[in-house]
C-alpha positions, 0 to 999 in steps of 0.5 A: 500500500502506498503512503496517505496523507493526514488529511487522507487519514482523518476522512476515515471516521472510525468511532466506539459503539457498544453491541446492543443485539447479535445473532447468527447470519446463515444466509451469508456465504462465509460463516457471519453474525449480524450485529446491532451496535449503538454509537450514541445520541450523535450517529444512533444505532447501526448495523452490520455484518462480520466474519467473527464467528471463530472467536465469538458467538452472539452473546458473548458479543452482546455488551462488548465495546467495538471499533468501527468505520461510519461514514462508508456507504452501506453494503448490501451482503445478501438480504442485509444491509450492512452500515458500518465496518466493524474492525479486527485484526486475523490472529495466527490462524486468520480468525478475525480478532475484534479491535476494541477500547482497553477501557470503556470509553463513552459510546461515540467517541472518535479515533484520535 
């Protein structure tokens, strides 16, 4: 990848929300759960769509505080709308590791 500049970096609005509902996504090509995730009074509740089902289920991540991109367009993924790009890290075996807050921040907060 090429380098970006500063102004390239901060066009990518990525901001903490808390997992209000999770549940399977067996309509998706590639193992997935559907998740509700809730940014604050400024950018509401989102949805989305992740490949996490190695490390997670539902429940465990109902609660869990993560990180996502918000300003890219939805995307549809078969009959869901996905809203955000929630984001994680592959481990050693390529399980997708969700990128979350050491501690609990307020829920909207914005990437510095």
């Amino acid at each position: 990848m090429g380098e970006i500049s500063f102004d390239d970096f901060v066009k990518v609005d990525v901001r903490v929300g808390t997992v209000i509902r999770a549940e399977p996504f067996p309509e998706a090509r590639n193992p997935a759960i559907k998740m509700w995730v809730d940014f604050g009074d400024e950018i509401g509740e989102k949805k989305t769509s992740a490949q996490v089902t190695v490390r997670y289920t539902p429940e465990q991540l109902v609660g869990r505080q993560v990180m996502a991109v918000v300003n890219f367009p939805p995307r549809q993924i078969g009959k869901f709308m996905s809203e955000v790009l929630v984001l994680g890290f592959p481990d050693e075996e390529g399980a997708i590791v969700l990128a979350q807050p050491e501690f609990e921040v307020p829920k909207g907060g914005r990437m510095h």
